[in-house]
C-alpha positions as CSV (number, residue, x, y, z in Angstrom):
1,X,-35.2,-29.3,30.2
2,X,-35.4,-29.1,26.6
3,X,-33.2,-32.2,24.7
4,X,-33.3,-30.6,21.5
5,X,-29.9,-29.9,19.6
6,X,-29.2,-26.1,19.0
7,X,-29.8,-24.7,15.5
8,X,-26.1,-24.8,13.4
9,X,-25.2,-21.1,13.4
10,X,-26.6,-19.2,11.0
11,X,-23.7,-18.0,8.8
12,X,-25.1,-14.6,7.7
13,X,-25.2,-13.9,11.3
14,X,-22.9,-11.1,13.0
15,X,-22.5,-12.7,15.9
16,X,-21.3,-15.5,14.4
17,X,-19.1,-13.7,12.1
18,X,-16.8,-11.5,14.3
19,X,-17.1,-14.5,17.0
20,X,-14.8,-16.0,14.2
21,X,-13.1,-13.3,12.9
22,X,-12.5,-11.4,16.7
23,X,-11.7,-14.8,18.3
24,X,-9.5,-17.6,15.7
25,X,-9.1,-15.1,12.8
26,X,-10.4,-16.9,9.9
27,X,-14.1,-18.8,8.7
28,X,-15.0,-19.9,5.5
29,X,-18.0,-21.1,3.8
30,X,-18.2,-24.3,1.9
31,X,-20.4,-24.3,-1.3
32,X,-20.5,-21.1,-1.8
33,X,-20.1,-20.6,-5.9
34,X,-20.4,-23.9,-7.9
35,X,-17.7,-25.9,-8.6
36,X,-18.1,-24.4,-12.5
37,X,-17.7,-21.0,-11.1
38,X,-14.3,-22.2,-9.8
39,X,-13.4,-23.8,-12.7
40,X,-14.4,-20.2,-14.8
41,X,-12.1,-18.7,-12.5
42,X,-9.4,-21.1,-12.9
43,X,-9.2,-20.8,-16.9
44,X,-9.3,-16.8,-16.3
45,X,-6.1,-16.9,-14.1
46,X,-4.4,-19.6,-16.0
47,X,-4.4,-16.7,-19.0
48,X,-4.0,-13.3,-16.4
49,X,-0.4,-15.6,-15.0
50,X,1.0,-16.3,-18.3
51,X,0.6,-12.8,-19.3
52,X,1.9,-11.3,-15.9
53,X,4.9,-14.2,-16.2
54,X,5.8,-12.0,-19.0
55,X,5.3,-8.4,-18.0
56,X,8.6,-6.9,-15.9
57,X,7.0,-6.4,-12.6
58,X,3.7,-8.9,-13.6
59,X,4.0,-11.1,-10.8
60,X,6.0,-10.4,-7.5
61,X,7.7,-13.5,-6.2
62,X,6.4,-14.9,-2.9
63,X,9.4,-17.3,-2.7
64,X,10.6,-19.9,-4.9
65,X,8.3,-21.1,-7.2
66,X,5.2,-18.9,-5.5
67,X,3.6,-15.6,-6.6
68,X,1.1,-13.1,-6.0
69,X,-0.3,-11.0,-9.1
70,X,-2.8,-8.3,-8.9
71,X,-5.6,-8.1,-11.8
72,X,-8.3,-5.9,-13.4
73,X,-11.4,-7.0,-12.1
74,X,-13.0,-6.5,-15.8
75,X,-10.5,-9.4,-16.9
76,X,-12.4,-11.8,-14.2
77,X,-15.3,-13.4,-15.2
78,X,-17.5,-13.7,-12.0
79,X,-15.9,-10.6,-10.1
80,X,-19.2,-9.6,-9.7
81,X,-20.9,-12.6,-8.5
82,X,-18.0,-12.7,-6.1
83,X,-18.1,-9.4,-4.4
84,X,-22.1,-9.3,-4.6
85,X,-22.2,-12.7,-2.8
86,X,-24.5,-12.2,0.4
87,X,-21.7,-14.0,3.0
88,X,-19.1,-11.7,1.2
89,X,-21.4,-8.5,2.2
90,X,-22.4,-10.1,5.5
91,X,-19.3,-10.7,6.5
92,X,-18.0,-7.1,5.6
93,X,-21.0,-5.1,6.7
94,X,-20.6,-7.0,10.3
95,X,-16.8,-6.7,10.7
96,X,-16.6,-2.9,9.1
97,X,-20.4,-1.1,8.5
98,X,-22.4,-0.1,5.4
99,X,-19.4,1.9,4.2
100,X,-16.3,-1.2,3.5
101,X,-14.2,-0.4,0.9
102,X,-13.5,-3.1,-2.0
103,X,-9.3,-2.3,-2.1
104,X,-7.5,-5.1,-3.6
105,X,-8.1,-8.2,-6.2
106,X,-5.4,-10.6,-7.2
107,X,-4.0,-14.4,-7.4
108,X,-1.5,-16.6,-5.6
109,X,0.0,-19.1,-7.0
110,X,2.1,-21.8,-5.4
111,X,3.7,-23.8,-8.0
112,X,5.4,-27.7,-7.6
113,X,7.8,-26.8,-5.5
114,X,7.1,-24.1,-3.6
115,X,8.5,-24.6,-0.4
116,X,7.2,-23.9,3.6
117,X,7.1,-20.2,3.9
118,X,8.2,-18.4,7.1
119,X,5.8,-17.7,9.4
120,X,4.0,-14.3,8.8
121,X,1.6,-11.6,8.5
122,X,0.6,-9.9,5.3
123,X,1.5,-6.1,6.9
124,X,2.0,-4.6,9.9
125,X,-0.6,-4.6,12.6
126,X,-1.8,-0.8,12.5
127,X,-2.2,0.8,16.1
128,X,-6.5,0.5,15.4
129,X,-5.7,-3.3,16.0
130,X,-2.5,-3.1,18.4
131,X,-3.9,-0.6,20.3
132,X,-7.9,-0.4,19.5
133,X,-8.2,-3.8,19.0
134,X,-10.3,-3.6,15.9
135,X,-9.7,-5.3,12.9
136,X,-9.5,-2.8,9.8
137,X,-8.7,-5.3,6.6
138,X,-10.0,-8.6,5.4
139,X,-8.5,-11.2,3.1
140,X,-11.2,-13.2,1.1
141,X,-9.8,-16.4,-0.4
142,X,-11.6,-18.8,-3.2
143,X,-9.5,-21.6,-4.0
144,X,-9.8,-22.7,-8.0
145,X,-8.7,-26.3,-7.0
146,X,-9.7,-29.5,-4.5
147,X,-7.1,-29.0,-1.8
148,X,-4.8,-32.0,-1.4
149,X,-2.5,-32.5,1.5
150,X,0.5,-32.6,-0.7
151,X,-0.6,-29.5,-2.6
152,X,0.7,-27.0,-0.3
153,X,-2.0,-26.0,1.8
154,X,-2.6,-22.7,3.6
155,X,-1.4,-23.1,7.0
156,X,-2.6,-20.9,9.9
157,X,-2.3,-20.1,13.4
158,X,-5.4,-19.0,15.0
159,X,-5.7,-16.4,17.6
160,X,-2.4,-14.9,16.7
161,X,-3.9,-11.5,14.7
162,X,-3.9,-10.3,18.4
163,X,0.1,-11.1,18.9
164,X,2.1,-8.3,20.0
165,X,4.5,-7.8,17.0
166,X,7.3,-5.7,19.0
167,X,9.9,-8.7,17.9
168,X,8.5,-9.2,14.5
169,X,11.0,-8.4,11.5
170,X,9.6,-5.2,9.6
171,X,6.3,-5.9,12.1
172,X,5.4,-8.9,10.1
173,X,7.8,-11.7,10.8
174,X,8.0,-13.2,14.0
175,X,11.4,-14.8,15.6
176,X,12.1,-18.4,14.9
177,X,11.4,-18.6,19.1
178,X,7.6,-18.4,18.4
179,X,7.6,-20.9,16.0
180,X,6.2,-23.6,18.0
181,X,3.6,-21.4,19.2
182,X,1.9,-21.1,15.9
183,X,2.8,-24.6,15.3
184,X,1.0,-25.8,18.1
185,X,-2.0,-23.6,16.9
186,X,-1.7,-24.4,13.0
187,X,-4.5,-25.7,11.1
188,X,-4.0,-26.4,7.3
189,X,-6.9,-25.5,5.2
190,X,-7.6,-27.8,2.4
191,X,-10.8,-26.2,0.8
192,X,-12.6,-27.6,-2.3
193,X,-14.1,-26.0,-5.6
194,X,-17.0,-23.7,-4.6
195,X,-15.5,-22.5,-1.3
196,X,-14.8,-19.3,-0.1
197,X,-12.9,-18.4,3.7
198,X,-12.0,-15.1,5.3
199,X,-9.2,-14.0,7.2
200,X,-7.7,-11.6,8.9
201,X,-4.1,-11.1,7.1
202,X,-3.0,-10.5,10.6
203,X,-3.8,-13.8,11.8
204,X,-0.3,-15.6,11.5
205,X,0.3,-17.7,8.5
206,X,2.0,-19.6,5.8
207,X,2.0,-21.2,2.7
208,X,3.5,-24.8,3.0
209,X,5.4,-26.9,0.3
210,X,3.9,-27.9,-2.6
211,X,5.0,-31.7,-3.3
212,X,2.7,-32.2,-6.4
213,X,3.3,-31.8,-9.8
214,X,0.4,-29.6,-9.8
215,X,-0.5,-25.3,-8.9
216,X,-2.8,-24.5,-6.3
217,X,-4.1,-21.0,-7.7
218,X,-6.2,-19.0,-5.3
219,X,-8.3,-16.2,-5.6
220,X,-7.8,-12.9,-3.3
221,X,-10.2,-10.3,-2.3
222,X,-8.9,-7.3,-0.1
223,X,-11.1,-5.7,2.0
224,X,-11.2,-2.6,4.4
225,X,-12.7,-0.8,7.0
226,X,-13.6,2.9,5.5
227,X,-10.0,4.8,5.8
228,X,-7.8,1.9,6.2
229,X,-5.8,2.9,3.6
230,X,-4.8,-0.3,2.2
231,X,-5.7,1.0,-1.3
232,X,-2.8,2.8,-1.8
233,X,-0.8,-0.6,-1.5
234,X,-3.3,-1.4,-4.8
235,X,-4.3,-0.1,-8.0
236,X,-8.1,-0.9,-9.1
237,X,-9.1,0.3,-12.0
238,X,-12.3,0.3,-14.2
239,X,-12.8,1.5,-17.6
240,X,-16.0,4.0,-17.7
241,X,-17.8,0.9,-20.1
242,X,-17.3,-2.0,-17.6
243,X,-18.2,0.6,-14.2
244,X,-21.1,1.6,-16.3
245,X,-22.4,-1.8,-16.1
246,X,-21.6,-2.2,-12.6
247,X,-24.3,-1.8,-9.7
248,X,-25.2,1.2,-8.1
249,X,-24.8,-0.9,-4.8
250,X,-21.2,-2.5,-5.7
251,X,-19.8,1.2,-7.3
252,X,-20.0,2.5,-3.9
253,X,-18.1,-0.1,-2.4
254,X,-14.8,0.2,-4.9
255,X,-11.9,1.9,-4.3
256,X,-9.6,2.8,-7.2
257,X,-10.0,5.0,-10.3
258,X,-11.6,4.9,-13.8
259,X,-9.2,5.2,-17.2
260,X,-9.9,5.1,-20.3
261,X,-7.5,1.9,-20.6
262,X,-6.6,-0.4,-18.4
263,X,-2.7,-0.1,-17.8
264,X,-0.5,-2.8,-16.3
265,X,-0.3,-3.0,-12.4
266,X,2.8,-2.1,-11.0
267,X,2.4,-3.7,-7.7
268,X,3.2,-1.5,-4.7
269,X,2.8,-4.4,-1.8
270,X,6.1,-6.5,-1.8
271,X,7.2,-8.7,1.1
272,X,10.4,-8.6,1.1
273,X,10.7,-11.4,3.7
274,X,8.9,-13.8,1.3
275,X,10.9,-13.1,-1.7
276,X,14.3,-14.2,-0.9
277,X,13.8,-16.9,1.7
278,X,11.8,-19.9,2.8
279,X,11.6,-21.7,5.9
């Protein structure tokens, strides 16, 4: 009989990644960037929020005290060290083939006193996942602060990208019956500087009160399986300098369209559950 312990998965692996992403709906990575790279992105979104704070349309309200603003991925310092990242490719190329498409970059922002969101999905499920059970988006997430408890934590349930949604509000918000289904499921994720997770935005999920006096900005990264059509929720764009620059590798990945100035983002992906109430 051999005694020795088994090898720790090897997190490139595809195996190991749709194990994760097929079966509890979300894995992460821990050390993936630096801690510096976090704190670059940190500064970047402090400056992209004050100046969507005061653009009409800027930042969409998630609820009280809690936003979600989409940004040009030229005004990011370390966009392309994100998307280039191997777990970032391995993890798309496993869950979607050579041809993934780069849809969607953006920020949340869950400010002191933010409160416990309802329980939700991001969209509807679309009948390749109801139906075809096949996952068709992604939702990468690098947080640009240490995680405290009190901090308002992501909060998930996992198994649940598979739920039926017949009884969801709008396909993405579940009765208040369920509730202690994902409750007895939930995990709150309370990642550090330097780590990156992936989810599926199906999984059910929810943002939890922030009791601090401080933000917990987080970095978003949509991604989908080649006709998804989750970019027409977004609006990349690229002027011809900065896709100039740009790999040959990561161009073919992007979705979204080249101008010869960037133009503000009017953000076609509300949630109207999120806006007006918490739970």
């Amino acid at each position: 009989m051999n005694s020795t312990s088994p090898a720790p998965p090897d997190p490139l692996d595809p195996a190991t990644i749709l194990g994760n992403l097929y079966g509890p709906g979300i894995m992460g990575l821990r050390g993936a960037f630096s801690r510096a790279y976090a704190d670059t992105l940190a500064e970047d979104i402090a400056v992209l929020f004050e100046e969507a704070l005061a653009r009409p349309g800027g930042a969409v309200g998630r609820g009280p005290k809690r936003y979600y603003v989409e940004i040009h991925p030229e005004r990011l310092r370390g966009f392309v060290e994100l998307v280039a990242h191997p777990w970032v490719a391995a993890v798309c190329e496993s869950v979607f083939g050579p041809q993934y498409e780069i849809v969607e970059i953006g920020f949340d922002v869950p400010g002191p006193g933010a409160m416990d969101q309802p329980w939700h999905r991001d969209f509807p499920a679309p009948p390749e996942t109801t139906v075809g059970r096949r996952l068709t988006s992604l939702a990468f997430n690098v947080t640009t602060v240490d995680v405290l408890e009190n901090m308002g934590p992501f909060e998930i349930a996992p198994g649940t990208q598979w739920d039926d949604p017949s009884r969801y509000e709008h396909g993405m918000f579940p009765p208040r019956d369920l509730y202690s289904r994902y409750e007895s499921r939930s995990e709150l994720k309370m990642p550090q500087r330097g780590d990156i997770s992936v989810r599926s935005a199906l999984t059910i999920h929810r943002g939890t009160a922030n009791r601090s006096d401080r933000s917990r900005p987080v970095l978003v990264l949509g991604v989908d399986a080649p006709g998804a059509g989750n970019a027409e929720r977004h609006d990349l764009q690229f002027t011809p300098t900065y896709y100039e620059t740009l790999p040959e590798s990561l161009r073919s990945h992007l979705s979204g369209r080249i101008v010869e100035t960037l133009e503000p983002i009017v953000q076609a992906h509300t949630i109207e559950g999120l806006v007006m109430g918490e739970a």
